[in-house]
N, C-alpha and C positions, 0 to 999 in steps of 0.2 A: 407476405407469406405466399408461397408456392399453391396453388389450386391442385385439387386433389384429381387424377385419372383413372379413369376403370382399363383394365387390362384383360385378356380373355387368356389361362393358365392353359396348356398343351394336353396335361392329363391328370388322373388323379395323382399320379406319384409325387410330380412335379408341387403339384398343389399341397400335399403334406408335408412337404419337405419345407417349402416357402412359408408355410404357416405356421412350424412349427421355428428355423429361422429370422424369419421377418417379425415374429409375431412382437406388436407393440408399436410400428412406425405402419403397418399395413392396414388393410381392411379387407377381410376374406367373406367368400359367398360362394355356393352352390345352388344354383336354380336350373331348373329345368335339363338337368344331365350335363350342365356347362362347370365349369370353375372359375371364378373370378376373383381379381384383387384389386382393392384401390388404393392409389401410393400419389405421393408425390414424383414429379418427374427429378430422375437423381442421376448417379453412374452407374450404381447398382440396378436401378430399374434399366437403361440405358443397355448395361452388358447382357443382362437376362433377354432384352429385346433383340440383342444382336445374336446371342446364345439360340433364338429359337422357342425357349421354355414359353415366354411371353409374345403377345401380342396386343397392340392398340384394339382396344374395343372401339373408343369413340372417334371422332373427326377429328380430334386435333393433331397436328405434326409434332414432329419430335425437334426439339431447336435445338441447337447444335453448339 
């Protein structure tokens, strides 16, 4: 099974729209004025990251 990533969401919007979409394959958080999701690495995480909405919270690379 794929290990799960933390992602850092752009804004609130973004962040409702994702969690109301994704909701059931994702994992959502707000702390400290941030928004976050944690997914498995997919396409869909993949094009969000390339879209901008999303970004890498943690160390690890994106494999290609």
């Amino acid at each position: 099974m794929v290990g799960l990533k933390t992602y850092k969401v752009k804004d609130k919007e973004n962040y409702e729209n994702l969690r109301i979409g994704l909701s059931g394959w994702c994992f959502f958080r707000y702390e400290n004025d941030n928004y976050y999701l944690k997914a498995p690495l997919n396409k869909t995480i993949k094009g969000l990251i390339d879209a901008g909405v999303i970004q890498i919270q943690d160390q690890t690379k994106i494999e290609q």
